[in-house]
C-alpha positions as CSV (number, residue, x, y, z in Angstrom):
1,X,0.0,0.0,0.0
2,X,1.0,3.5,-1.4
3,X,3.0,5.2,2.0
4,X,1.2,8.7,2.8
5,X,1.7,11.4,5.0
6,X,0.5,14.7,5.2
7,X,2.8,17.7,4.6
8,X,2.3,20.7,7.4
9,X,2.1,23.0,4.2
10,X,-0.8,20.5,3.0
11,X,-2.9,20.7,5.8
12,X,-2.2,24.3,6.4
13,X,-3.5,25.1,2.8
14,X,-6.4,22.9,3.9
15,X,-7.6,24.5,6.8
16,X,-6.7,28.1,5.6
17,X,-7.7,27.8,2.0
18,X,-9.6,24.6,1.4
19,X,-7.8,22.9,-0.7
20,X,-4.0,21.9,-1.6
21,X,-2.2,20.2,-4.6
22,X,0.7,17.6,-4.3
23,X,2.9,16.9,-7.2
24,X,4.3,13.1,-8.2
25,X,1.5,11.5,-6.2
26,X,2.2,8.0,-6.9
27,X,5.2,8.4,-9.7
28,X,5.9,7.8,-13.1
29,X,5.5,3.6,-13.0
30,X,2.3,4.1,-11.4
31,X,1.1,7.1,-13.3
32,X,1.7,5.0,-16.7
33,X,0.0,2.4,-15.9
34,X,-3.2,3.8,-14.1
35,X,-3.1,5.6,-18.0
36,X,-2.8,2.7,-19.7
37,X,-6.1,0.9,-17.5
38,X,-7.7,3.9,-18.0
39,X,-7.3,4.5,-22.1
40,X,-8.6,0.7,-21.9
41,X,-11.5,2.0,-20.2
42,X,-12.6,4.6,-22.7
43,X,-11.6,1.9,-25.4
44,X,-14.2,-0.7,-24.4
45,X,-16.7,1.6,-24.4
46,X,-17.2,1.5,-20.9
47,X,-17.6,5.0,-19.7
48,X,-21.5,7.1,-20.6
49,X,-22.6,10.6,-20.7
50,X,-21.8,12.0,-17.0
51,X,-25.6,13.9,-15.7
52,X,-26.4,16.6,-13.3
53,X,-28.1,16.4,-10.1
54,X,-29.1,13.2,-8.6
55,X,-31.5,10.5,-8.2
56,X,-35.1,11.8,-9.6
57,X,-33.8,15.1,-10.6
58,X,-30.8,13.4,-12.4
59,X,-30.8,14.6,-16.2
60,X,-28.0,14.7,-19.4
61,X,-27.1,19.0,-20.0
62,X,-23.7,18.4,-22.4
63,X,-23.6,21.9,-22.1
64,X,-23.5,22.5,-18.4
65,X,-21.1,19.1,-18.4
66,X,-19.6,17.3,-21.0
67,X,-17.5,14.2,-19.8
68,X,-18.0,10.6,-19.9
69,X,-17.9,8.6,-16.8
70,X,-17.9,5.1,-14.9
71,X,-17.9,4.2,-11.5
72,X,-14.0,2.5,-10.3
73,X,-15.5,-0.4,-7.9
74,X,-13.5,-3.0,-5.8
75,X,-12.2,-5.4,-8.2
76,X,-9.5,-7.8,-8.9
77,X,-6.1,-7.4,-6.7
78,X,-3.2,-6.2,-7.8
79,X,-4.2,-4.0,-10.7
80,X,-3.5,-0.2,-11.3
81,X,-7.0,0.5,-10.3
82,X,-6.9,-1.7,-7.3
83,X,-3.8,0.1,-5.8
84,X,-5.0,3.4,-6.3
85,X,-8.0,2.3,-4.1
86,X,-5.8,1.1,-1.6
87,X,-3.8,4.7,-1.9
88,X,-7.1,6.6,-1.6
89,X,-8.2,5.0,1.5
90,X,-5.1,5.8,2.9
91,X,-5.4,9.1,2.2
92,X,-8.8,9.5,3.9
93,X,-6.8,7.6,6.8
94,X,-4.3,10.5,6.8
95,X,-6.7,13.1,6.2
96,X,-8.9,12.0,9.5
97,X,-6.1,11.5,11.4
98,X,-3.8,14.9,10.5
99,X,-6.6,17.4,9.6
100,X,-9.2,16.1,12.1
101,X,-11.6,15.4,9.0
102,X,-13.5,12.3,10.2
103,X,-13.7,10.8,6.9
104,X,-15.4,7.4,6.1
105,X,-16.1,5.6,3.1
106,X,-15.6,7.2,-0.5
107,X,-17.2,6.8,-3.9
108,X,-14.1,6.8,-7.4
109,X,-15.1,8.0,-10.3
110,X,-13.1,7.3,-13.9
111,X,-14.1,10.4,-16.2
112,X,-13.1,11.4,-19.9
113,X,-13.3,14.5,-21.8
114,X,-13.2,13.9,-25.6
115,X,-11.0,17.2,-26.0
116,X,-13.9,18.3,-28.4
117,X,-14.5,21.5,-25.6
118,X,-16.3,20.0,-23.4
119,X,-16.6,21.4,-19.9
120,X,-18.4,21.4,-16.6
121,X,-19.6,24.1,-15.7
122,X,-19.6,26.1,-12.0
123,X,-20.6,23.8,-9.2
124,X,-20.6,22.0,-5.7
125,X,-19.3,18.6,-5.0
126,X,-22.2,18.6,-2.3
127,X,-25.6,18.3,-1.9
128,X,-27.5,19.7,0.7
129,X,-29.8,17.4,2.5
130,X,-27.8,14.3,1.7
131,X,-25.5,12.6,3.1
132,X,-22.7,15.2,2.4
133,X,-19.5,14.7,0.4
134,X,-16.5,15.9,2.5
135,X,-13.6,16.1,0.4
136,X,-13.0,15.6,-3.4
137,X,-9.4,14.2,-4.3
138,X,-8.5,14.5,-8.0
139,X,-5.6,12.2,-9.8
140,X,-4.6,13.4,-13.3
141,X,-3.5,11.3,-16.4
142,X,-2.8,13.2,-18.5
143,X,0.8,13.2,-19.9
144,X,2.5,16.0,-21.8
145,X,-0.2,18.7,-21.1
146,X,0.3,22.0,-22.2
147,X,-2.1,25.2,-22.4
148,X,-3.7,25.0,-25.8
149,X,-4.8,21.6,-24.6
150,X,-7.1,23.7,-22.4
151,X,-9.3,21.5,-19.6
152,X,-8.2,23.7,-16.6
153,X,-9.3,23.2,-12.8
154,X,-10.9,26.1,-11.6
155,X,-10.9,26.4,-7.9
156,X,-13.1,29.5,-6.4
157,X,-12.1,29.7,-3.0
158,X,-12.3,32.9,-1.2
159,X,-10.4,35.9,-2.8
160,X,-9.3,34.9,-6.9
161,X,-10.6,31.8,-8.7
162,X,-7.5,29.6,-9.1
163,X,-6.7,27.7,-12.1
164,X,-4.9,23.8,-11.6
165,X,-3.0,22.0,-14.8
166,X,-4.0,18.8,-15.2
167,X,-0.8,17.0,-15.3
168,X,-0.1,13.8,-14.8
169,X,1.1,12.2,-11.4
170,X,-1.2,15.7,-9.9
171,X,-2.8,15.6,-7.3
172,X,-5.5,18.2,-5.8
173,X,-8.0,17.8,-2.8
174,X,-10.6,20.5,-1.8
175,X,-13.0,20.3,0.7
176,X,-16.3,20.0,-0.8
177,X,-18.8,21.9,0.9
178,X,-16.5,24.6,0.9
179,X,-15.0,24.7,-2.8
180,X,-16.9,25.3,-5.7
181,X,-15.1,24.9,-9.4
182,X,-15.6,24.4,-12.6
183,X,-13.6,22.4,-16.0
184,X,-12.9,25.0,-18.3
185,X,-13.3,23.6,-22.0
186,X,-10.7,20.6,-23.0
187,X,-9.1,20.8,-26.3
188,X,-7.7,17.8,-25.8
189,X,-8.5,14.5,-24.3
190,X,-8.6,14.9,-20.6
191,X,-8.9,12.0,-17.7
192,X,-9.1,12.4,-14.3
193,X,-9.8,9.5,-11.1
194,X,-12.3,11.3,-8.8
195,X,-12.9,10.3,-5.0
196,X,-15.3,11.8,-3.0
197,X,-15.1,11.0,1.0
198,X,-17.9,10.7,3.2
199,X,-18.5,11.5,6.9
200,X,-18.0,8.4,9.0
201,X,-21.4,8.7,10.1
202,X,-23.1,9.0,6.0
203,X,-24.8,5.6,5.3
């Protein structure tokens, strides 16, 4: 399992800002071949249209959000996939433990933007009157990024928006009740692994 620690800077930018990035997450091996699982993802035709909202309100807007999504579920041991589950809980492990967060399970999300400017547009990560998402912790794949491929984080905490690259081996992890952002429109393809923590006491 992937060693983790938070840094002091981390979970200073955490509690003063909401949200922090870390570079070379995992590494280059890893980073290669989480790509290479994913691309065979998006190859088999796995991932669908990603909607907005949820449950009866849940509808397709490729305006408001563009990607194409599928749901990362416990699998088979020892794969790319597999270990950056392991990773993730570790990080939720280190996240209750170092920024007194109190997190529980989480939900990973694979998600693909065809480069074609596609976007998601201005929201929250929760929902009020659920059982809230926490914190949202974003893994890029996406090698040899540069501007013109466009597909941009933007953070809005308080004060200036603030734009993230979506590199590969990047981490970022915002808390989500407090963070809203947006995917400014990818001219290139763009992937991403997505975990949203719960509470420990969300069913």
């Amino acid at each position: 399992m992937h060693p983790l620690s938070l840094r002091d800077e981390e979970i200073q930018a955490l509690g003063e800002h909401g949200w922090f990035t870390r570079e070379n997450f995992l590494g280059e091996t890893e980073a290669q071949a989480l790509l290479v699982e994913a691309r065979a993802c998006v190859e088999a035709g796995r991932l669908r249209p990603a909607g907005i909202r949820r449950g009866a309100d849940l509808s397709l807007d490729r305006a408001t959000r563009g990607d194409f999504i599928t749901w990362v579920e416990p699998g088979e041991a020892d794969t790319a996939f597999s270990r950056l589950r392991d990773t993730y809980t570790v990080l939720g492990d280190a996240l209750s433990a170092e920024a007194y967060l109190g997190l529980g399970r989480f939900d990973l999300q694979l998600a693909w933007y065809p480069g074609g400017g596609e976007r998601y547009a201005r929201h929250a990560d929760a929902f009020p009157g659920q059982s809230n998402r926490r914190v949202t912790a974003i893994y890029y794949l996406n090698p040899e990024w540069t501007p013109e491929h466009g597909g941009l984080l933007r953070l809005y905490p308080e004060g200036e928006p603030v734009d993230v690259e979506p590199r590969l081996d990047r981490l970022v992890v915002f808390l989500s009740e407090r963070i809203e952002h947006e995917v400014l429109a990818a001219r290139a393809p763009r992937l991403a692994l997505t975990a949203w923590f719960y509470g420990r006491d969300a069913g």
